[in-house]
Residue, then its C-alpha position, 0 to 999 in steps of 0.5 A: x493470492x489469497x494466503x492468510x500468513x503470507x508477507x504482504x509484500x507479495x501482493x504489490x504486483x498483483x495490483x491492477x493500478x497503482x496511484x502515486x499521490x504527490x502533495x495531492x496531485x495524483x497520478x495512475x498507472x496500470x498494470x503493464x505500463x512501463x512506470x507500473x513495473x518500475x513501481x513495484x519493481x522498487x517497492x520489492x526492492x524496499x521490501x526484499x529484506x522486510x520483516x513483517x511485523x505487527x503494525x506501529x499503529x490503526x488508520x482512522x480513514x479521516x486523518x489518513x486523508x488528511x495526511x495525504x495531501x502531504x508529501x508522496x503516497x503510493x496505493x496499490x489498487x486491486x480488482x478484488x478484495x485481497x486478505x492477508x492474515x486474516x485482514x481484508x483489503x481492496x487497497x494498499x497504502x503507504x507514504x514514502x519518505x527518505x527517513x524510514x526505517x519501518x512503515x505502515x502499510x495502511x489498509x483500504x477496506x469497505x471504502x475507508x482507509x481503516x483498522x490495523x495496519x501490516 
């Protein structure tokens, strides 16, 4: 899907893998694994009523890092560059945490976690 105004949230099961970051371990699953669908079945679940919205801030690749390491992350990995209102990705990133009400969907473009957020 290549469509510079669409919601974001449109992309998650486009993703060819998806890697799950747990306090640093990591773990990967593909598209058509049993554990793949159960993610993006609850991702769209999160999303269904989302409103997007300009992003609550700009990842610098070295800090996004560094917070990686804690708590649950999950990335969405494409075989192909993506763009989404005018912002291209290869990736789409975001922590999980029971207190959100909002969340930064963190950009992975020219290998760094970089720029304006969804």
């Amino acid at each position: 899907m290549e469509n510079e105004f669409c919601p974001i949230a449109d992309f998650f099961g486009e993703a060819c893998a998806v890697r799950v970051i747990k306090d640093g371990k990591e773990s990967f699953y593909t598209s058509g694994s049993e554990e793949f669908s159960a993610i993006v079945r609850a991702v769209g679940e999160m999303f269904a009523d989302a409103r997007q919205m300009p992003a609550f801030g700009v990842s610098i690749d070295k800090l996004t890092r560094e917070e990686m390491q804690k708590g649950v992350w999950t990335e969405f990995l494409y075989d192909a560059e993506r763009t989404c209102w005018n912002m291209p990705f290869a990736s789409l990133l975001f922590a999980v945490k029971d207190e959100y009400r909002g969340v930064n969907v963190v950009r992975k473009t020219e290998e760094k976690y970089q720029g304006r957020c969804f």
